[in-house]
N, CA, C and O of each residue as an XYZ file, in Angstrom:
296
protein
N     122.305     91.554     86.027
C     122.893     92.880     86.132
C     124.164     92.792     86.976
O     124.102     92.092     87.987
N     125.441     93.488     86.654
C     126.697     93.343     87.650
C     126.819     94.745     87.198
O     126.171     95.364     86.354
N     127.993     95.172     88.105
C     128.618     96.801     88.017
C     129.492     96.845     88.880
O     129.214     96.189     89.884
N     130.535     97.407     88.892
C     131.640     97.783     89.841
C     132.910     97.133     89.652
O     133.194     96.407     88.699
N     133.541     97.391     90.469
C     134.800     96.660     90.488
C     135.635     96.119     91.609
O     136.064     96.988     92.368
N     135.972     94.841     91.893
C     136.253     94.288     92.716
C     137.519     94.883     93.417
O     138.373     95.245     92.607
N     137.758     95.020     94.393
C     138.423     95.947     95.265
C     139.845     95.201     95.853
O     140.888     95.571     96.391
N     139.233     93.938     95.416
C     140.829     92.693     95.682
C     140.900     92.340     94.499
O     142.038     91.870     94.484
N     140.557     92.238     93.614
C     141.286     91.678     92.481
C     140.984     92.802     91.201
O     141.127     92.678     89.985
N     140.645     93.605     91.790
C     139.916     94.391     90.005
C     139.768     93.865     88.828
O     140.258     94.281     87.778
N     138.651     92.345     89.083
C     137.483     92.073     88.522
C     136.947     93.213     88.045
O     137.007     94.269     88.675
N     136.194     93.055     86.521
C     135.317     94.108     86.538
C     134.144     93.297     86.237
O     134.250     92.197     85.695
N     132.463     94.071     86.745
C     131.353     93.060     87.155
C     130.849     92.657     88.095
O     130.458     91.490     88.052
N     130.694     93.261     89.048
C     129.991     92.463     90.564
C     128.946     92.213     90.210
O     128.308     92.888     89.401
N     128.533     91.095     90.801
C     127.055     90.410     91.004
C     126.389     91.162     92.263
O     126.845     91.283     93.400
N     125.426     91.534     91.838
C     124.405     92.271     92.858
C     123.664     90.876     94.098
O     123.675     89.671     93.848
N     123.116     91.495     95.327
C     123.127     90.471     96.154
C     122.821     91.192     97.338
O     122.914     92.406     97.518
N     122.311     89.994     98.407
C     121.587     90.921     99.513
C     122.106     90.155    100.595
O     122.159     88.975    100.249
N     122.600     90.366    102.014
C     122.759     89.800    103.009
C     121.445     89.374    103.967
O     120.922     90.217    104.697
N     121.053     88.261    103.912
C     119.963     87.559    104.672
C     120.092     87.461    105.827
O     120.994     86.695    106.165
N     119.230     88.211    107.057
C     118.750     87.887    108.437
C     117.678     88.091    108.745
O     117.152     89.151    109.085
N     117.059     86.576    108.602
C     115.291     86.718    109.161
C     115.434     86.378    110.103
O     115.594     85.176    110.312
N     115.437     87.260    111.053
C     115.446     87.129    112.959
C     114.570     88.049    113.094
O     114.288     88.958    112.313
N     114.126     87.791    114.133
C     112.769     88.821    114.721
C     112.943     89.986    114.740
O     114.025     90.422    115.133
N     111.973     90.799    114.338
C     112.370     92.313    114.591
C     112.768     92.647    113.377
O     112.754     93.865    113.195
N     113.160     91.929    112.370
C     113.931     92.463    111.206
C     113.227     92.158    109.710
O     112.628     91.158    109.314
N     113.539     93.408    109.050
C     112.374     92.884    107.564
C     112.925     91.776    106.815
O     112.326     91.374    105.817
N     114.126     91.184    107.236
C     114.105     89.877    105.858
C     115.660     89.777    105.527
O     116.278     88.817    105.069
N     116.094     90.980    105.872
C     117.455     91.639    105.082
C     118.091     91.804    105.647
O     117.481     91.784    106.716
N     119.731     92.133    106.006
C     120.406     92.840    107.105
C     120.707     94.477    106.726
O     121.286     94.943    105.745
N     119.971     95.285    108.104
C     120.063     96.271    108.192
C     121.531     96.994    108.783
O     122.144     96.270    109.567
N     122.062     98.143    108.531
C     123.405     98.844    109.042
C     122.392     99.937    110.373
O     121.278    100.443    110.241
N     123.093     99.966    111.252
C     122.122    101.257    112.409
C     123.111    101.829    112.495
O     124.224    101.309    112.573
N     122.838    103.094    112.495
C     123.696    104.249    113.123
C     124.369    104.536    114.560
O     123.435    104.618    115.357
N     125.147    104.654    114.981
C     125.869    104.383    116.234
C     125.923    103.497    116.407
O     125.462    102.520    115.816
N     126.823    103.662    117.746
C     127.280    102.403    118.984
C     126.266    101.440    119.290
O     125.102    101.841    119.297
N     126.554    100.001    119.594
C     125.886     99.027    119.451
C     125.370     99.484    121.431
O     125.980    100.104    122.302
N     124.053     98.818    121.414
C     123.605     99.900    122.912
C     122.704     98.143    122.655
O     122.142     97.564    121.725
N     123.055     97.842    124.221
C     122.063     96.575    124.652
C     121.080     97.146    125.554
O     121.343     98.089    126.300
N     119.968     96.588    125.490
C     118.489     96.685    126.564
C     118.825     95.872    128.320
O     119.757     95.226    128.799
N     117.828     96.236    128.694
C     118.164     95.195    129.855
C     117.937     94.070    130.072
O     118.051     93.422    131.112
N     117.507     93.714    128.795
C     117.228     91.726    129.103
C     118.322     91.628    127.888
O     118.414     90.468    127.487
N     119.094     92.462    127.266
C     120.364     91.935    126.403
C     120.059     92.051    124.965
O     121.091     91.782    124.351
N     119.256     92.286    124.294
C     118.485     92.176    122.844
C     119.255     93.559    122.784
O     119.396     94.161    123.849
N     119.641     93.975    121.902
C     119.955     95.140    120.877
C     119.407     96.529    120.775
O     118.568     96.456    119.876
N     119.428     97.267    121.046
C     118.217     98.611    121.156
C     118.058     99.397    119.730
O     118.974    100.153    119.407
N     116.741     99.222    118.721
C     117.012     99.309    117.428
C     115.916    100.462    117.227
O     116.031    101.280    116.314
N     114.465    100.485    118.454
C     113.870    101.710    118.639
C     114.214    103.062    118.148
O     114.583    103.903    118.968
N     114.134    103.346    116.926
C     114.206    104.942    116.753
C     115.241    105.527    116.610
O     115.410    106.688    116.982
N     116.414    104.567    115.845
C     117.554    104.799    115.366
C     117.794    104.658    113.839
O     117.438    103.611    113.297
N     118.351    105.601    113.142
C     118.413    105.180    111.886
C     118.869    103.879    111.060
O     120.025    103.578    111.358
N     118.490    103.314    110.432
C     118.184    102.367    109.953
C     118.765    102.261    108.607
O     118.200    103.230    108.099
N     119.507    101.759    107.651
C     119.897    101.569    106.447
C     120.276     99.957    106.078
O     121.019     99.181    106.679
N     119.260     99.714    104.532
C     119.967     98.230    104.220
C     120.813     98.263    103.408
O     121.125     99.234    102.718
N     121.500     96.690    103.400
C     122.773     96.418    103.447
C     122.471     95.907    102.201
O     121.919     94.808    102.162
N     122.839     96.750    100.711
C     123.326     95.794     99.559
C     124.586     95.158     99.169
O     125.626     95.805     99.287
N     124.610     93.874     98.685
C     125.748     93.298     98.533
C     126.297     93.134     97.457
O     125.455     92.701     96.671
N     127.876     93.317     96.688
C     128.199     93.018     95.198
C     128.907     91.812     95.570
O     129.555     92.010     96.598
N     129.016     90.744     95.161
C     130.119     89.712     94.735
C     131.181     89.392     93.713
O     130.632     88.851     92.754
N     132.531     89.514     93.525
C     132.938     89.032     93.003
C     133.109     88.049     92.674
O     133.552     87.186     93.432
N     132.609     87.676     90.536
C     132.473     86.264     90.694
C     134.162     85.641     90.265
O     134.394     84.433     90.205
N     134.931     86.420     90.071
C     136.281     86.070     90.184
C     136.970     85.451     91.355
O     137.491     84.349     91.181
N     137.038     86.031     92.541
C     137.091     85.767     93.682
C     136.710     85.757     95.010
O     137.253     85.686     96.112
N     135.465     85.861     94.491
C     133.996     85.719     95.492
C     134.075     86.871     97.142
O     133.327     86.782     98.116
N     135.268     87.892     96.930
C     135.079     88.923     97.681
C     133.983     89.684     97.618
O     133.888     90.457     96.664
N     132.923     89.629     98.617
C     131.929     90.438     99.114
C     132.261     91.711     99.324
O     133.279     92.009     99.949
N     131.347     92.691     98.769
C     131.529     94.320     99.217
C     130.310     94.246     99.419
O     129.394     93.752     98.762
N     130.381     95.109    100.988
C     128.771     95.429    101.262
C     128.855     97.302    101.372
O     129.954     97.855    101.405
N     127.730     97.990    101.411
C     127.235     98.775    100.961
C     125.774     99.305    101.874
O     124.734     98.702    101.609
N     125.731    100.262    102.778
C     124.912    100.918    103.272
C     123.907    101.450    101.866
O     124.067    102.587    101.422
N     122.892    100.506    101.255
C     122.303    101.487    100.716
C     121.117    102.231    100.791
O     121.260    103.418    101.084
N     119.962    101.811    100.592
C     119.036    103.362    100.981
C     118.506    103.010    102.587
O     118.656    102.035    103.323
N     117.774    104.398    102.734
C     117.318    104.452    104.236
C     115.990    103.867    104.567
O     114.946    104.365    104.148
N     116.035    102.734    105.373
C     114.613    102.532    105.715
C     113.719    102.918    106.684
O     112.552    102.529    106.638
């Protein structure tokens, strides 16, 4: 499946695609959070009870420009 259109070259066709971060705390995927990046006091990220959205990815297979994409809410 592809769709869209490449935004640097207007390719038409993106390859669908997901940005990978299996780090702790996280389902598998890279998530977008809402607001300002806010550190804890031992330095880790504060992700507690903030909105949450994953990150789908299109590729261009013309010129392999990545568009990423807030898409649904988790």
């Amino acid at each position: 499946m592809s769709d869209g259109k490449c935004t640097q070259c207007g390719h038409e066709g993106l390859e669908p695609g997901f940005v990978s971060d299996a780090q702790a705390q996280t389902p598998g995927f890279a998530v977008w959070v809402e607001g300002e990046l806010e550190r804890g006091v031992f330095g880790g990220v504060k992700l507690w009870g903030r909105p949450k959205w994953q990150v789908d990815a299109r590729r261009c297979p013309n010129c392999f420009h990545l568009e990423l994409f807030a898409g649904r809410q988790l």
